[in-house]
ROGUFI-914932 format. One record per residue (C-alpha): x, y, z; residue number from 1. Coordinates in steps of 0.25 Angstrom, whole numbers, plus 2048, in hexadecimal, padded with zeros to 3 digits. Each point is the difference from the previous one (the first is absolute). Layout:
<pts>
<<X, Y, Z>, NUM>
...
</pts>
This chain:
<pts>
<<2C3, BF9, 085>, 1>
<<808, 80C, 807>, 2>
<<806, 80B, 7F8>, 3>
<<80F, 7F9, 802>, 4>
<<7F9, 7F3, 7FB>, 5>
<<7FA, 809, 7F4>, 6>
<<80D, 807, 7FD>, 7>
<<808, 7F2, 800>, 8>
<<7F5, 7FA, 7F6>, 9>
<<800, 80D, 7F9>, 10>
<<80F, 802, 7FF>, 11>
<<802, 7F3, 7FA>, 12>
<<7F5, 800, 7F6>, 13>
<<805, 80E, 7FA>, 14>
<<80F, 7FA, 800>, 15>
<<7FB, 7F4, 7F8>, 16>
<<7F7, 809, 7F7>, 17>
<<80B, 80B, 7FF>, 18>
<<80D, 7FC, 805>, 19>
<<808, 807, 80A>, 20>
<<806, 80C, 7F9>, 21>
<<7F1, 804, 7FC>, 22>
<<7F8, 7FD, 80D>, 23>
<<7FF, 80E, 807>, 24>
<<7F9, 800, 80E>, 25>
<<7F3, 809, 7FB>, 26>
<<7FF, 7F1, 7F8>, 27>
<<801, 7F7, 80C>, 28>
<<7F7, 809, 806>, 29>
<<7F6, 801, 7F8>, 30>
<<800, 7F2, 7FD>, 31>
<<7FF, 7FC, 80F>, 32>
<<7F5, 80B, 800>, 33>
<<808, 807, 80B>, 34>
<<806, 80E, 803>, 35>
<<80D, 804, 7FC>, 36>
<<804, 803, 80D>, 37>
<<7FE, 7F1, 804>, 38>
<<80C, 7FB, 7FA>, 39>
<<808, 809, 809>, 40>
<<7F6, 7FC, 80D>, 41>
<<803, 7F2, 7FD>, 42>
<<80E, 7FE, 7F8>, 43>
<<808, 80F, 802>, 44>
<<801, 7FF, 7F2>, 45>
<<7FC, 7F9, 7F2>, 46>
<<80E, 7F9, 7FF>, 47>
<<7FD, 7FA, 80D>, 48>
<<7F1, 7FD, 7FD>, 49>
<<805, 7FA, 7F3>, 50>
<<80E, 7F5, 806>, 51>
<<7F4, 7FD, 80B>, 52>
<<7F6, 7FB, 7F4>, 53>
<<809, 7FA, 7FB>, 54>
<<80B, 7FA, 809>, 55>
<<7F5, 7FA, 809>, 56>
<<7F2, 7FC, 7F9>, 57>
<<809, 7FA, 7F4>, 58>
<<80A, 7FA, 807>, 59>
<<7F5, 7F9, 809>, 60>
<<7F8, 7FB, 7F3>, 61>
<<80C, 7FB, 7F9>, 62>
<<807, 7FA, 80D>, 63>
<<7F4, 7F9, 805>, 64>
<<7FF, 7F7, 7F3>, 65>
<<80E, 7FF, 801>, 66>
<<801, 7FB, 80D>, 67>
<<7F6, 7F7, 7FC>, 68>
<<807, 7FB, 7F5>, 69>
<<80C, 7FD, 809>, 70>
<<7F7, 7F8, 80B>, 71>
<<7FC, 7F8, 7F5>, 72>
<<80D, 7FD, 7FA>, 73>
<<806, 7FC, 80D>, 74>
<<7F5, 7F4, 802>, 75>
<<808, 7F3, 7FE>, 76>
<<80C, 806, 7FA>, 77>
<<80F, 803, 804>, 78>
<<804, 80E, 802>, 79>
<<805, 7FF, 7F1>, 80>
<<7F6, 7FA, 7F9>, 81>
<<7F6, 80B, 808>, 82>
<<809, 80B, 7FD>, 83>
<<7FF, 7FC, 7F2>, 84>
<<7F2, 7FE, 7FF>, 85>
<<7FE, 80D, 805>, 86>
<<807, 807, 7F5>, 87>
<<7FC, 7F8, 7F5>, 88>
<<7F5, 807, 7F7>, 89>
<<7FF, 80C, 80B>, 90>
<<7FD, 808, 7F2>, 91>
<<7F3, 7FD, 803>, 92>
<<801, 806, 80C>, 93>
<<805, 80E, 7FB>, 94>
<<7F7, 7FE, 7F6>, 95>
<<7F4, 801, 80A>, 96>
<<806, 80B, 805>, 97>
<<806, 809, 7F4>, 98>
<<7F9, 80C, 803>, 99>
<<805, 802, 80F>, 100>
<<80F, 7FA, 7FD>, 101>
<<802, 809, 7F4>, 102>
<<7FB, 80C, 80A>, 103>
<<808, 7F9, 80C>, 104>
<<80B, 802, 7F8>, 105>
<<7FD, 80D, 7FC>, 106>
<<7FF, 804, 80E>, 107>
<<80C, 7FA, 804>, 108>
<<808, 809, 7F6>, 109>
<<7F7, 80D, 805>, 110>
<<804, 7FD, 80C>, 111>
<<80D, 7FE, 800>, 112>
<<801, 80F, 7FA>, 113>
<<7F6, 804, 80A>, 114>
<<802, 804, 80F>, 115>
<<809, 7F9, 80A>, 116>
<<7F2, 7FC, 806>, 117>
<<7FA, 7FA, 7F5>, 118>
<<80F, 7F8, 7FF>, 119>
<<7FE, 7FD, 80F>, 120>
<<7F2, 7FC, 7FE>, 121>
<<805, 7F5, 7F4>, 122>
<<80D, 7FC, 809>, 123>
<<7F4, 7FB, 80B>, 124>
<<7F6, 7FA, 7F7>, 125>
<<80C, 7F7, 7FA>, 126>
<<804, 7FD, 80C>, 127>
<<7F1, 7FA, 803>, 128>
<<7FE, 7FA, 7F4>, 129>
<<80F, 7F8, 803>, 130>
<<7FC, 7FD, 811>, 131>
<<7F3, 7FA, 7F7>, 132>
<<808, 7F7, 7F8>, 133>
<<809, 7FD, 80A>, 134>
<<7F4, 7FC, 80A>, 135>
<<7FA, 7F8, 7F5>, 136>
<<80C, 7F6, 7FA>, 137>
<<801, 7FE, 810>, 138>
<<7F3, 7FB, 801>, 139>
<<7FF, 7F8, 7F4>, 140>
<<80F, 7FA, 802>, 141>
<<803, 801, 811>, 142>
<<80C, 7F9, 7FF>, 143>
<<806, 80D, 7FB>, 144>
<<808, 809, 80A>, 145>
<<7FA, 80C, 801>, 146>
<<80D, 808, 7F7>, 147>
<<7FD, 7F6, 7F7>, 148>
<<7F2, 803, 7FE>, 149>
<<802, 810, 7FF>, 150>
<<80B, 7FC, 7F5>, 151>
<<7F7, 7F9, 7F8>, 152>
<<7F5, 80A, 804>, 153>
<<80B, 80B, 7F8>, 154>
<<802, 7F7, 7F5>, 155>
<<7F0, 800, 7FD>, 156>
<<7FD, 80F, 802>, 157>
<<80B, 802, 7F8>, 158>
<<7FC, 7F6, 7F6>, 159>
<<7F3, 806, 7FF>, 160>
<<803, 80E, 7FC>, 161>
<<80B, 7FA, 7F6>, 162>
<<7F7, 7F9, 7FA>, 163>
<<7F3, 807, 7FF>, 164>
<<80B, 80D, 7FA>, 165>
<<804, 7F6, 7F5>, 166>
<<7F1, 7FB, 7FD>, 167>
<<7FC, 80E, 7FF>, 168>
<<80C, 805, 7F7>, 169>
<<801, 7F3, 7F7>, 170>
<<7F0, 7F8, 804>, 171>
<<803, 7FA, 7F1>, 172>
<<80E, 7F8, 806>, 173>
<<7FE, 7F4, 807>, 174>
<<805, 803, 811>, 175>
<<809, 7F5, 805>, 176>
<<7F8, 7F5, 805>, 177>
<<804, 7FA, 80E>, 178>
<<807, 7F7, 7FB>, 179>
<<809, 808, 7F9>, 180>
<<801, 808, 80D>, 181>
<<802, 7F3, 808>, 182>
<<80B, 7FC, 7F8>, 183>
<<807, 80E, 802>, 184>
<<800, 801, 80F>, 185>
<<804, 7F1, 800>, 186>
<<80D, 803, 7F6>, 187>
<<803, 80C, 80A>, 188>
<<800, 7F7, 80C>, 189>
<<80D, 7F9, 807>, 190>
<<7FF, 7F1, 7FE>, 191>
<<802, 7F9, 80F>, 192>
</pts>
């Protein structure tokens, strides 16, 4: 493993263990075994080395199973009853996961209150993680137009972080099952 690769791992472990507002870069590096300096080589910064850890190693973990979960969902099913198999029981999903979405989170909100680059950096790693949703539901459903795949590629990234905000502020609280969220989008539609 590389220094970058060390100082990801290392971020990452440091963030979990301490959380973002106690992580200093001398821990990073010392975790990763590396210089200080290394963090300004490689990321110009520990707030940039920190959204990197997390927007990208997390967000590849937790969007590989859920890709999965999708693909599965779709075999032998409408779009409605994959859609709601997808999010039925995705808890478990978040729970599998809890460590890096409550610090996804957190680095969403350091983010935010961080510099423009660190917001333009987020701004392009949504927009990934919606052109790979998009890219999916059209491969597991082609008779969708291509706008109607990005919408409903939206409608998941966005369900997503909703979700995963309100397991980890209530994990007690049931999350609305597929179903229920079938149902919604169904009451909200035009009848032809």
């Amino acid at each position: 493993m590389g220094n970058r690769e060390a100082l990801l791992a290392a971020a990452r472990t440091c963030v979990y263990q301490r959380g973002f507002a106690r992580t200093t870069a001398r821990d990073i590096a010392t975790e990763a075994g590396v210089s200080l300096a290394s963090i300004g080589y490689h990321f110009g910064s520990k707030e940039r080395l920190l959204t990197e850890a997390f927007t990208h190693a997390t967000g590849q973990v937790f969007g590989d199973e859920l890709a999965e979960r999708i693909r599965r969902a779709a075999r032998d099913r409408s779009r409605a009853q994959a859609f709601a198999e997808t999010w039925t029981g995705v808890e478990e999903l978040f729970a599998r996961h809890r460590d890096g979405i409550v610090a996804s989170a957190e680095n969403l909100i350091r983010s935010h209150r961080s510099m423009a680059a660190d917001q333009h950096h987020m701004a392009s790693v949504h927009e990934h993680a919606i052109a790979g949703f998009a890219e999916l539901i059209s491969e597991m459903h082609p008779a969708l137009t291509e706008p109607q795949a990005r919408a409903i590629g939206k409608l998941y990234f966005i369900l997503m972080n909703g979700l995963a905000l309100q397991w980890i502020s209530d994990p007690t609280s049931p999350l609305p099952t597929g179903e229920e969220l079938v149902t919604a989008i169904a009451a909200l539609a035009p009848h032809s």
